[in-house]
C-alpha positions as CSV (number, residue, x, y, z in Angstrom):
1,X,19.8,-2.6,3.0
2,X,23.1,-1.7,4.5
3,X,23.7,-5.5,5.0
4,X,23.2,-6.0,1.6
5,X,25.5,-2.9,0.6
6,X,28.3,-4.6,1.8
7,X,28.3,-7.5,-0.2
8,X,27.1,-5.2,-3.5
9,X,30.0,-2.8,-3.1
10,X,32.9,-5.8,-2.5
11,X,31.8,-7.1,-5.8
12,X,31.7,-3.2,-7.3
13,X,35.3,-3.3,-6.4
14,X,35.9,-6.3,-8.6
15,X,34.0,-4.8,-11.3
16,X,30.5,-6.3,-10.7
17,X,27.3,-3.8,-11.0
18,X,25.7,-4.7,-8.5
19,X,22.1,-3.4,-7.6
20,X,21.1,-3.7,-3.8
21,X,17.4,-4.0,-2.8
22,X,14.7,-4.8,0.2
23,X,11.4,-5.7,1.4
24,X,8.2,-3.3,2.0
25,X,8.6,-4.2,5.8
26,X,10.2,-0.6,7.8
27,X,10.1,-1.5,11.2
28,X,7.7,0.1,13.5
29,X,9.5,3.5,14.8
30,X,9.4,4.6,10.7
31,X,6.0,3.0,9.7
32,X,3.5,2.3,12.4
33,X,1.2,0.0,10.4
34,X,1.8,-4.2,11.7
35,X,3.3,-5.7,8.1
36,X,4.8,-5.2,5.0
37,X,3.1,-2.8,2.7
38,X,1.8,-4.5,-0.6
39,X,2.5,-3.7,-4.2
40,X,-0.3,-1.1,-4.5
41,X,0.1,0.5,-1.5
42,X,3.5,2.1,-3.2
43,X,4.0,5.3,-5.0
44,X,6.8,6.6,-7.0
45,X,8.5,2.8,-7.9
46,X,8.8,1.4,-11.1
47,X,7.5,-1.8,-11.8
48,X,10.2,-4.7,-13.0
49,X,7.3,-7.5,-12.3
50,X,4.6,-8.6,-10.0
51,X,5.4,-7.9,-6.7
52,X,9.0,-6.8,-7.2
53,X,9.5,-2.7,-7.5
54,X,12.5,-0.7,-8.8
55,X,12.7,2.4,-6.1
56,X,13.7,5.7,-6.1
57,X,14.6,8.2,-3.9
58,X,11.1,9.2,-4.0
59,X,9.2,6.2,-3.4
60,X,7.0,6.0,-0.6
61,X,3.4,4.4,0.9
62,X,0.9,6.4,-0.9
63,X,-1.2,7.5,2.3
64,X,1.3,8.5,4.5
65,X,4.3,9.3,2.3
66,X,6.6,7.0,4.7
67,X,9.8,6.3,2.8
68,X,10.9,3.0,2.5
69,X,15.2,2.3,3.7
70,X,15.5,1.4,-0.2
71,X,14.3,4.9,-0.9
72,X,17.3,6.4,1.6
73,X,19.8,4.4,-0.3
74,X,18.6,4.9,-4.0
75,X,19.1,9.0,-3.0
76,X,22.5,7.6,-1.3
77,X,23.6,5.5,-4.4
78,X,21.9,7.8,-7.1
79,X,20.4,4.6,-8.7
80,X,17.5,2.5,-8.6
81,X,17.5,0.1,-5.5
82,X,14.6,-3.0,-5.8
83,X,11.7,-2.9,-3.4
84,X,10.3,-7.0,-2.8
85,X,6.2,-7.2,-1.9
86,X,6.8,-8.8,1.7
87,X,3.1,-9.8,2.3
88,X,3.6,-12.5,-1.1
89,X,4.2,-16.2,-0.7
90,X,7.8,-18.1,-1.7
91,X,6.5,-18.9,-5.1
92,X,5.2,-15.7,-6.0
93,X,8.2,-14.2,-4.6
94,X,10.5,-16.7,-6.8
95,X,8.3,-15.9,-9.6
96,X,8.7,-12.2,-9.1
97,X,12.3,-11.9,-8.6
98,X,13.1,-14.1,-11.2
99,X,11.4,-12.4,-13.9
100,X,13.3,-9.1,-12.5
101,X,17.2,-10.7,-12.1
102,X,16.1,-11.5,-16.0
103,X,14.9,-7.8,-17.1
104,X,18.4,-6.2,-14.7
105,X,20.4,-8.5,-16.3
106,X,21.6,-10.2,-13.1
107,X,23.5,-13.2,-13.3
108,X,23.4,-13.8,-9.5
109,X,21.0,-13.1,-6.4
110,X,22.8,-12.7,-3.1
111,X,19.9,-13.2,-0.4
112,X,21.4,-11.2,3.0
113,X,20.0,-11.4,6.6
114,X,21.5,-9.3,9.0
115,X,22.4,-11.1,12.4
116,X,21.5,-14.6,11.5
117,X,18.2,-15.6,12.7
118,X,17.3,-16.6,9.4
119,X,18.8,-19.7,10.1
120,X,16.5,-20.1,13.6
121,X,15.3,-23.2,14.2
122,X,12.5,-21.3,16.6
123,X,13.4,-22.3,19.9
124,X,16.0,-19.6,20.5
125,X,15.2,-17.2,23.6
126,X,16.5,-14.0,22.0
127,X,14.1,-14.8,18.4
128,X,12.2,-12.1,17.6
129,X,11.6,-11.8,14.0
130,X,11.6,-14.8,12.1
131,X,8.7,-14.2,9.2
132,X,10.1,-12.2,6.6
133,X,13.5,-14.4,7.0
134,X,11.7,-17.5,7.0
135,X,9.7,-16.2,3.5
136,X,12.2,-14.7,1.9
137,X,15.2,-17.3,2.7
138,X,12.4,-20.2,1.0
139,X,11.9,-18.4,-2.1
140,X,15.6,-18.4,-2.3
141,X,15.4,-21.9,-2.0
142,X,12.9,-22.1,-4.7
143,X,15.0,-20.0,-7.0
144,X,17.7,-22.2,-6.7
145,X,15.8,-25.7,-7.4
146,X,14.8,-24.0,-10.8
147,X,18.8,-23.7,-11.3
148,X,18.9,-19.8,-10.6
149,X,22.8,-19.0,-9.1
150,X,21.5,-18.3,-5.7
151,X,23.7,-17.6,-2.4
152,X,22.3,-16.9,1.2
153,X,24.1,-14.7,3.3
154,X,24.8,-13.4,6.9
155,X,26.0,-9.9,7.8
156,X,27.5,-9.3,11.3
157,X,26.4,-12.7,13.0
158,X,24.8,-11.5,16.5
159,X,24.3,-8.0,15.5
160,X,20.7,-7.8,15.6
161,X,20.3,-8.8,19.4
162,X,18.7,-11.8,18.4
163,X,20.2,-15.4,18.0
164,X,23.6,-14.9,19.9
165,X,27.3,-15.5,18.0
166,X,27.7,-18.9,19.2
167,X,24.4,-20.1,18.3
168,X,24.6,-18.4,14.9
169,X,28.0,-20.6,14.1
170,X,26.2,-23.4,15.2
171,X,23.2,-23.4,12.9
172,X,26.2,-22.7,10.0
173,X,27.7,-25.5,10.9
174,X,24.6,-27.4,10.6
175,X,24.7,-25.8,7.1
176,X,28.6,-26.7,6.2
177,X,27.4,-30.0,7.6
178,X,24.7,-30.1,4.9
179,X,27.7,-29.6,2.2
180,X,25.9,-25.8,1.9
181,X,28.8,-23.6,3.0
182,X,30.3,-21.5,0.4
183,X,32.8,-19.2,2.4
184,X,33.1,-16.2,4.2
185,X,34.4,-12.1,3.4
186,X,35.3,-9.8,5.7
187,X,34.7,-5.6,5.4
188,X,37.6,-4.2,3.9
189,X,38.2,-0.5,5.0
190,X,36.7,1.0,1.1
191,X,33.9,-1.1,2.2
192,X,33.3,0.3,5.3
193,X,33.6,3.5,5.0
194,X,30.7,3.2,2.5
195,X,28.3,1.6,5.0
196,X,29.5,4.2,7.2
197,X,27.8,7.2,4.6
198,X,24.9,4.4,4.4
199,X,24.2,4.2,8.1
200,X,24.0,7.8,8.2
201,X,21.1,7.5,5.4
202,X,19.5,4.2,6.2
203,X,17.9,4.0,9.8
204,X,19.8,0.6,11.0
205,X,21.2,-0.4,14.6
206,X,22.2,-3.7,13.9
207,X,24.5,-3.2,10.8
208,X,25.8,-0.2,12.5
209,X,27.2,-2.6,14.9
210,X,28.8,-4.6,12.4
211,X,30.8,-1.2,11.7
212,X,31.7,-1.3,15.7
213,X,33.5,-4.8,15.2
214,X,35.3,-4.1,12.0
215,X,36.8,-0.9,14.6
216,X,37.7,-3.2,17.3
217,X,35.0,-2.7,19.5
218,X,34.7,-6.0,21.8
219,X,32.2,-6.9,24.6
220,X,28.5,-6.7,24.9
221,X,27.1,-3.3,23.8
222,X,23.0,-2.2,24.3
223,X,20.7,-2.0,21.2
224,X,16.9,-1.1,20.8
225,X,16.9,1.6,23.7
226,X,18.3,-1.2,26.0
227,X,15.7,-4.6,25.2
228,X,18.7,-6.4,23.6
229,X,22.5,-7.0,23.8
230,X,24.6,-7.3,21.3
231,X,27.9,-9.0,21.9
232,X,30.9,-7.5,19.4
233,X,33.8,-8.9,18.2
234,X,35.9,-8.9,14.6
235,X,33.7,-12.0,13.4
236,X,30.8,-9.3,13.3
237,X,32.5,-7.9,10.6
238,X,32.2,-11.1,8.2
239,X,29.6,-12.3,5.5
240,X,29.0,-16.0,6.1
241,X,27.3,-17.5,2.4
242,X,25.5,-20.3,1.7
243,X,23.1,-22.8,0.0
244,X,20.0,-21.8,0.4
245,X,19.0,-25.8,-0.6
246,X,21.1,-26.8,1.8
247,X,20.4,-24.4,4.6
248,X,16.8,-25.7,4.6
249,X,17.6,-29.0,4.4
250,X,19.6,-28.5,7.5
251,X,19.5,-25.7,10.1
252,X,16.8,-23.9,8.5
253,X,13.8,-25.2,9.8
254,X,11.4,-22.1,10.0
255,X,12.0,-21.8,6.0
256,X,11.4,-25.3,5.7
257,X,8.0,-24.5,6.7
258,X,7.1,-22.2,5.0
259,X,7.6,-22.9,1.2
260,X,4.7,-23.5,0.3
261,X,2.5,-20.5,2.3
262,X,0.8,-19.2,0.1
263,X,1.1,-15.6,1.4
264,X,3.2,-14.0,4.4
265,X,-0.6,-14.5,6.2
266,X,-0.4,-18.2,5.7
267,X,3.3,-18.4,6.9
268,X,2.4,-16.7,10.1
269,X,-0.4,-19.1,11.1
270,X,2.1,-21.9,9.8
271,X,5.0,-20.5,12.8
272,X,2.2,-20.2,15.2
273,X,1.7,-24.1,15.0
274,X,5.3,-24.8,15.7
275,X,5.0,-22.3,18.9
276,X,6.6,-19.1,17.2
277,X,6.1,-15.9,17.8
278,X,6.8,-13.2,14.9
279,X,7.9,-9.4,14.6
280,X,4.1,-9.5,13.0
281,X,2.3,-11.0,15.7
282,X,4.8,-8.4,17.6
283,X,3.8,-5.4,15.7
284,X,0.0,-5.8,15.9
285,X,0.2,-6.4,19.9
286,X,2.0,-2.9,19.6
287,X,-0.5,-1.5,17.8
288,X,-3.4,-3.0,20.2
289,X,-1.7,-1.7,23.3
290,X,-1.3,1.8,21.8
291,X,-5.2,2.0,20.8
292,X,-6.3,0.8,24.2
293,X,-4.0,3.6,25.6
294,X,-5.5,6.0,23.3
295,X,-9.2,4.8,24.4
């Protein structure tokens, strides 16, 4: 979300009205349960279309009354953020999003990924959560074949601890090399200091490091209670866009993929057959281990 408030709030300043939005995935330290939460598992949002939510400060998973980061920023923002079904496949997730860019009156969708790894090819050491990128990145894709303006995006390349800076410039390149790049932005310091009241909202570590580079902090720094390393400089403070055609036609293999799972299910058993392990496959071990303990 905060990722994404970047981009929204440099086109506010140009006169845009942007709306900024999210999937039903909150990692495990706010909502225990493995997976995205589905449609009717939500209270308090406002339909705009099948699987595709407008939230407010007050929605939340019915049973446990966890609130989602697009909850945070719609009390942040005072407006209505959009919440995305995460457990859907890329054509019902195209379909969905679609029909609600139509009914907001959108005339473009920026799709953001913090760090990078949404343009993994799966063999990357540090790769850690690859299936919502992967889903979400191909129903971009899909958007765009149907003519949709469509843009990918990468906030604070490295920031997440996953796919390191120089292998996140490699796989754009692949991209530019596919005739898919289609420039960069940097935070500006209105911008910024926005993200700064956001980070203070929206639970985030990796976009708060983006906020460390765009202050000059340089060198490796420590993320996720010390599991990962995150390695700052200024280029952590730029918003890399792209194709989302071409991304998959080039660096973007774990998309690739999946375009055609027919839910986020399917899409896991399709990464397991090319030898990748996802944040779901990560969040259920968790979940095991903790029972056992329990037992």
């Amino acid at each position: 979300m905060v990722g994404a408030l970047a981009t929204a709030e440099a086109c506010r300043l140009h006169g845009a009205q942007p709306v900024v939005g999210g999937v039903t995935w909150e990692r495990r330290p706010i909502d225990p349960q493995p997976g995205p939460r589905a449609e009717g598992e939500i209270e308090g949002a406002r339909r705009l279309a099948p699987g595709v939510m407008a939230a407010s400060a007050a929605t939340r998973v019915r049973e446990s009354g966890v609130l989602f980061a697009e909850s945070r920023m719609a009390g942040l923002l005072g407006e209505e953020t959009v919440l995305v079904d995460a457990t859907l496949g890329p054509a019902q997730l195209a379909d969905g999003l679609a029909a609600a860019a139509a009914l907001l009156g959108s005339d473009l969708i920026v799709f953001v990924d913090v760090g990078g790894d949404v343009l993994a090819h799966g063999d990357e050491p540090g790769l850690a959560s690859p299936l919502c990128d992967a889903m979400l990145l191909a129903a971009a894709a899909r958007l765009a074949e149907r003519g949709s303006p469509m843009l990918g995006g990468i906030f604070g390349i490295g920031c997440d601890g996953e796919l390191t800076p120089p292998e996140v410039l490699a796989r754009l390149a692949e991209v530019g090399a596919a005739g898919g790049l289609a420039g960069a932005r940097g935070l500006t310091p209105a911008v910024a200091a926005r993200l700064e009241e956001a980070v203070r909202t929206v639970p985030t570590e990796a976009s708060a490091q983006a906020l460390r580079c765009f202050h000059g902090e340089i060198g490796p720094a420590a993320i996720r209670q010390g599991r990962r390393t995150v390695e700052l400089s200024p280029a952590g403070a730029l918003t890399f866009y792209f194709d989302p055609v071409a991304a998959l036609r080039s660096a973007a293999r774990l998309a690739a993929a999946v375009i055609d799972a027919r839910d986020l299910e399917h899409a896991n058993q399709i990464l397991h057959g090319l030898g990748v392990h996802t944040e779901l496959d990560y969040e259920r071990d968790a979940l095991h281990t903790v029972r056992q303990r329990s037992n």
